[in-house]
C-alpha positions in Angstrom: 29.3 -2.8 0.1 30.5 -5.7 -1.9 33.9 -5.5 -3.4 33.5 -5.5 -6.7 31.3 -3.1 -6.8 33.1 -0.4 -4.5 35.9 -1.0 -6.8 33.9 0.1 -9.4 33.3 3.7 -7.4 36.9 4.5 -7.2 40.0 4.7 -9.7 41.9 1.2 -10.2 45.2 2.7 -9.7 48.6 0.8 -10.9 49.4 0.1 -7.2 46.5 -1.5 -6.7 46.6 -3.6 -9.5 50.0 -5.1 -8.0 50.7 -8.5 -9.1 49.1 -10.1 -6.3 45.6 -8.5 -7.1 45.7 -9.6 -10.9 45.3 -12.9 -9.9 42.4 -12.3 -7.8 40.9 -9.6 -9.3 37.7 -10.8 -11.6 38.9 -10.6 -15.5 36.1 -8.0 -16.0 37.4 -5.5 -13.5 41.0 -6.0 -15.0 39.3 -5.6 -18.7 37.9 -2.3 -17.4 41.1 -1.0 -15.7 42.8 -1.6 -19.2 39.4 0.4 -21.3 39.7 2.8 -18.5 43.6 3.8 -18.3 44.7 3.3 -21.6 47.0 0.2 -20.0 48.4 -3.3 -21.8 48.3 -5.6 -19.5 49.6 -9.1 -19.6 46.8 -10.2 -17.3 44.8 -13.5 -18.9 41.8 -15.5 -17.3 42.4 -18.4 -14.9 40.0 -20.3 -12.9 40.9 -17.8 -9.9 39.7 -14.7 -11.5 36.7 -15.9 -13.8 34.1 -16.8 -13.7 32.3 -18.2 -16.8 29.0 -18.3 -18.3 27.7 -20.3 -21.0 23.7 -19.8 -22.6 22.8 -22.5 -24.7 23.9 -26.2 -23.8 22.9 -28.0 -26.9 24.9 -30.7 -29.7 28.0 -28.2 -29.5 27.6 -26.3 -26.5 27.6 -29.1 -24.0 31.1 -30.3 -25.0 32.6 -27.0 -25.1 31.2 -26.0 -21.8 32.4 -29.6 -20.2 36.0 -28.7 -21.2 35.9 -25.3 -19.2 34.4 -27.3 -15.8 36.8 -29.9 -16.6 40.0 -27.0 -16.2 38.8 -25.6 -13.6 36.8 -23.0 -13.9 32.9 -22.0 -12.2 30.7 -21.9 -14.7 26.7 -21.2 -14.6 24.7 -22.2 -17.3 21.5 -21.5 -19.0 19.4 -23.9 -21.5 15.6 -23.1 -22.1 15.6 -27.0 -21.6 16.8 -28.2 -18.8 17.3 -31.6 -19.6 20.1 -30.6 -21.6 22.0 -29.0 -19.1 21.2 -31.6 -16.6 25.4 -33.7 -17.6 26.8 -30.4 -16.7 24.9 -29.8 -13.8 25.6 -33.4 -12.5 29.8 -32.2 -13.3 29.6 -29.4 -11.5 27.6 -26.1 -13.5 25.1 -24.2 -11.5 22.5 -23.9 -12.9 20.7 -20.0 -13.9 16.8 -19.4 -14.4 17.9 -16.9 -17.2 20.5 -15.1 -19.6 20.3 -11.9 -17.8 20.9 -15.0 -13.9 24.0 -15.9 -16.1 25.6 -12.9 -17.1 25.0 -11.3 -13.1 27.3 -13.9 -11.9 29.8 -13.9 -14.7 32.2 -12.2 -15.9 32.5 -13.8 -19.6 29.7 -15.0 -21.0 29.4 -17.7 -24.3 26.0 -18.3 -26.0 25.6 -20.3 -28.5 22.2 -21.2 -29.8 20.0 -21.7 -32.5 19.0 -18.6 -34.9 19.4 -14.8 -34.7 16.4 -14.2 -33.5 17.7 -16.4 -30.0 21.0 -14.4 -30.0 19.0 -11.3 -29.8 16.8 -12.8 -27.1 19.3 -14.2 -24.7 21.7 -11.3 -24.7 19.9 -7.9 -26.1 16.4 -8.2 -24.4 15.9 -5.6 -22.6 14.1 -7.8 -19.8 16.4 -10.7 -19.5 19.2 -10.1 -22.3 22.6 -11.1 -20.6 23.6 -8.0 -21.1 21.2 -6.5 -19.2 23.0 -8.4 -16.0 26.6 -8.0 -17.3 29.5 -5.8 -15.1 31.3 -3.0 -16.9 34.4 -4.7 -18.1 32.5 -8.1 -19.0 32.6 -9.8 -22.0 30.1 -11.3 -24.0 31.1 -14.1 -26.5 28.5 -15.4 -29.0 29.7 -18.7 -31.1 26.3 -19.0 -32.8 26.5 -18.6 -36.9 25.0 -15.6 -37.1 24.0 -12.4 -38.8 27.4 -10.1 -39.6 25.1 -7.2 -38.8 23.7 -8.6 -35.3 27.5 -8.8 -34.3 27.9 -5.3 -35.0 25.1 -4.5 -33.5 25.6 -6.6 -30.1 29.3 -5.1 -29.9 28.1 -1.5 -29.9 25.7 -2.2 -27.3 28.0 -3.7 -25.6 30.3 -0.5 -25.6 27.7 1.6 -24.7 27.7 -0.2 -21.2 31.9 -0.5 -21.2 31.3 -4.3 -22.1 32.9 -6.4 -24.7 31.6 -7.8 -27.5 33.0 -11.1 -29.5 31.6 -12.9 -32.3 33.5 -16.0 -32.8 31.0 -18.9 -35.0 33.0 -22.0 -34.5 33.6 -25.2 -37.5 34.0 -28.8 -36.8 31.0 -30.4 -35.6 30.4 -32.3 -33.2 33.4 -34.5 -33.1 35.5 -31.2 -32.9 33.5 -30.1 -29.6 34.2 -33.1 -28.0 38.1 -33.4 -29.1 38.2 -29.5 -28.5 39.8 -29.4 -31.7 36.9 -26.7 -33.5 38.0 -23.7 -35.7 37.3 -20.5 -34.0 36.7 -17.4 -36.1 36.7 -14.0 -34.4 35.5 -10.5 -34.6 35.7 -7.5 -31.8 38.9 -6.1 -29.7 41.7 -8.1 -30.9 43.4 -7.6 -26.6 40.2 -8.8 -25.1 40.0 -11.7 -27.4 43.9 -12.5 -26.8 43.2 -12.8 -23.0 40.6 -14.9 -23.3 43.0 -17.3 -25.4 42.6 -19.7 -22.4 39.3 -20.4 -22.6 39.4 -20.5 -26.6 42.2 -22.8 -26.4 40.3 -25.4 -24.5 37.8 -25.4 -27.6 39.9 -25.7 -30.4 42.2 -22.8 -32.6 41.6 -19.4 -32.6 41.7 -17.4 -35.8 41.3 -13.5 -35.6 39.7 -12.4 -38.8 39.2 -8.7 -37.7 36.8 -6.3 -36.9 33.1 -6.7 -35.2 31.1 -8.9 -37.5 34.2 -10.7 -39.2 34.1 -13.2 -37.6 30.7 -14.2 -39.2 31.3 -13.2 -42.2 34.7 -16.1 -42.3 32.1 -18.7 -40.7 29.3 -17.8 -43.8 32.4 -18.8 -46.3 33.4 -21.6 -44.6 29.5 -22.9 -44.4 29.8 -21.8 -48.3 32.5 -24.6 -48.8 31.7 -27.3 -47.1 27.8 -26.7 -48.7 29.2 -27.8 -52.1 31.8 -30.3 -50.7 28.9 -31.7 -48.7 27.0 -31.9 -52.4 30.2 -33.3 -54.1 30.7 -35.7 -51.6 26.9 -37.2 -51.9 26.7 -37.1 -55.6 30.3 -39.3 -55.8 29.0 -41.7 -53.3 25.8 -42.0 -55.5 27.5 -42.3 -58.4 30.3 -45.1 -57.2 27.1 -47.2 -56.2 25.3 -47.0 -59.4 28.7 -48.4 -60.9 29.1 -51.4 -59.0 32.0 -50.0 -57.1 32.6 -51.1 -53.1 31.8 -47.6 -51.3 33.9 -48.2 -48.5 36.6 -49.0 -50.4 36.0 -45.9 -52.9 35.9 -43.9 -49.9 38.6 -45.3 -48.2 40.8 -44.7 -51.8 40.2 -40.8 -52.3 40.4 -40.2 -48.6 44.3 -40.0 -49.4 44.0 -38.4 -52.6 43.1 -34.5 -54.0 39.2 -35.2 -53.4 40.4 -35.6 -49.5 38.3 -33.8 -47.0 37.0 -33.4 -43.1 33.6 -34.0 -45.0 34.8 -37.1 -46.1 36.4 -37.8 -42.4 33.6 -36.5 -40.5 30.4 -38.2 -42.0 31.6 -40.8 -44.9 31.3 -43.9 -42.1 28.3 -42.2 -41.1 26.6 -42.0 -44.4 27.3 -45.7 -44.6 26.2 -47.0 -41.7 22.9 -44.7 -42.2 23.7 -42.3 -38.9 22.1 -39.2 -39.6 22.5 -38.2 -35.9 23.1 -34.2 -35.9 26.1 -33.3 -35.1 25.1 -30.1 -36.8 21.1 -30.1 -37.5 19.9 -29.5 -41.0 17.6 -26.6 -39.8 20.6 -25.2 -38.7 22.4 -25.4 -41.8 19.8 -24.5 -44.3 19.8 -21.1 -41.6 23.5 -20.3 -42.5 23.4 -20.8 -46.0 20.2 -18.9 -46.1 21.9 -16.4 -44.1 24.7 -16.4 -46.9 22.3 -16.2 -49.7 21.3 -12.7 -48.5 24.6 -11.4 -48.0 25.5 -12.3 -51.4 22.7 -10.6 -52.7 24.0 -7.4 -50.4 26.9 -8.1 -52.3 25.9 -8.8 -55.7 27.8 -12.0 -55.9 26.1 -14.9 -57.9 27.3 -18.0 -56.3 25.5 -21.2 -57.7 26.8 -24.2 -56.2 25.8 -22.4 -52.5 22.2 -22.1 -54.0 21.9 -25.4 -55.0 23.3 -27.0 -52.1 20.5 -24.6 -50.5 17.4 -26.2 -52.3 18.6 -29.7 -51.3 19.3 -29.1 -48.0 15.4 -27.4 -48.1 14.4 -30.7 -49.7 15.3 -32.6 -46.5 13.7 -30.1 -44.2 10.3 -30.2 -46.6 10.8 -33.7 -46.1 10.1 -33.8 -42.1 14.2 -34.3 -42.0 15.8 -31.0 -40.4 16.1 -32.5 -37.4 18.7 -34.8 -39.0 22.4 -33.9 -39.4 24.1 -32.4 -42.5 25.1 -36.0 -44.0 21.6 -36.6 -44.6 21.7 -35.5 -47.4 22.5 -38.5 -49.2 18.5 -39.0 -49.0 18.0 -36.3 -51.3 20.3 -37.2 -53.9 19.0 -41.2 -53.2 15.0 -39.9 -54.4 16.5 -37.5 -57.2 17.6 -40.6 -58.5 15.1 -43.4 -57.4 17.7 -45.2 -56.2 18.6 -46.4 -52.2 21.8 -46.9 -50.5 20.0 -48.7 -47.6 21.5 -52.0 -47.8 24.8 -50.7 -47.5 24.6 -50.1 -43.7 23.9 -54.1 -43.5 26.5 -55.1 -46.5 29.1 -52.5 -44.6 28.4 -53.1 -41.1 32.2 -52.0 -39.8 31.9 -49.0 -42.0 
């Protein structure tokens, strides 16, 4: 009988759980142990006692998943195409024909994919949810912006099989996934998600904003902000050109000033240069703050600049242009006002 799972038969008594054995121990059995006796515990992942799993290896997911192999850790991975699993494979990642392969020989596993409708997919399907392959005591962790709702839902279903459940939508794009510098906003068991503080700390800053759920709900508001600083930032770009001003050197000049922001950091150069490569796809984005939209009318809250920013962002997609990044949307504000910023990449070409 294998030994995780005749540990699972019998009590995990305090003697056995010496200090020795918390090392080696898999994190899930030692997660258990805690649910089971009542316990604190000290006890936080490492490379020897986790293994990791990670479903979707996209724009964002690939870099935060190449920071785990890097530490150390053994990590199996699932992408419904292969080729973009294919750099973590070649550094190391096994590869897994499914969610439910993944979470079987895990004992955390991370999704983060594209809509709702793939959260519930890849880790509640009955047939092939992760889930469905995941040891009492795992932990599932899904860093998709997502439905508050789904997260409450995921986390009971989790509890129902002595799992653990973490929503934790991450901010920063996909400069922050690479420099492992994202936000991290969190909802579920406050202990599990402090042990995992390894792992999270390898992907950027971890901020607990409650219970199951609120962890969305802080990544909606932030997708609320940077919406209308995305729509500020356009219109004073357009409006600098129209009045003969240098845009580098505008940029360059409020940069330092009040009207300072990452969304000034992260994509001015680009909008310059004409890079629309996704760091985070406009599909994506018109998804969150759709997602926003009806939690504000759950809500009863009228905020105008977020369904605004909505429409234009919709522009773009109605446009054949979802497939862009978020700074594309300079080329809505360029045919509101007949006008083209084109010749700037060539005019600014160290932008």
């Amino acid at each position: 009988m294998p030994l995780c799972v005749s540990l699972l038969r019998r009590p995990l008594s305090h003697h056995f759980l010496s200090s020795h054995s918390r090392l080696t121990l898999p994190f899930s059995l030692l997660l258990l142990h805690r649910s089971m006796s009542g316990a604190t515990t000290t006890d936080y992942v490492t490379p020897s006692n986790t293994r990791v799993g990670w479903i979707g290896t996209g724009v964002m997911g690939r870099s935060m998943c190449a920071h785990l192999i890097q530490a150390g850790y053994t990590l199996t991975v699932y992408n419904r195409t292969l080729s973009k699993a294919q750099p973590l494979i070649d550094i190391g990642a096994r590869l897994a024909e499914s969610p439910i392969d993944v979470a079987s020989q895990s004992d955390v596993v991370f999704s983060i994919v594209g809509f709702p409708s793939d959260v519930r997919h890849v880790l509640l399907d009955p047939a092939i949810g992760a889930l469905q392959g995941l040891r009492p005591g795992g932990v599932l962790v899904d860093m998709t912006t997502s439905d508050p709702s789904l997260a409450s839902e995921i986390s009971s279903a989790a509890s129902a099989k002595s799992c653990y459940s973490i929503d934790a939508p991450v901010s920063g794009g996909d400069r922050g996934a690479k420099n492992g510098t994202l936000a991290i906003f969190t909802g579920g068991d406050k202990a599990a998600i402090d042990r995992l503080s390894p792992l999270f700390a390898l992907m950027g800053k971890v901020n607990y904003m409650g219970s199951p759920g609120k962890g969305q709900f802080a990544k909606l508001a932030n997708q609320i902000t940077i919406a209308s600083t995305m729509v500020g930032l356009v219109e004073g770009i357009v409006y600098a050109y129209k009045a003969g001003l240098d845009v580098e050197l505008y940029l360059n000049a409020i940069s330092t000033g009040a009207a300072g922001s990452k969304s000034i950091d992260l994509y001015g150069s680009r909008i310059l240069k004409r890079d629309f490569e996704a760091g985070f796809y406009v599909n994506h984005f018109v998804k969150d703050l759709g997602i926003c939209l009806v939690e504000c009318q759950k809500m009863g809250l009228a905020l105008p600049g977020l369904a605004l920013a909505q429409q234009l962002y919709l522009s773009l997609k109605a446009h054949g242009e979802g497939n862009l990044g978020t700074q594309a949307l300079i080329l809505s504000l360029e045919r509101l006002n007949n006008v083209s910023l084109e010749n700037l990449a060539s005019s600014n070409p160290a932008a």
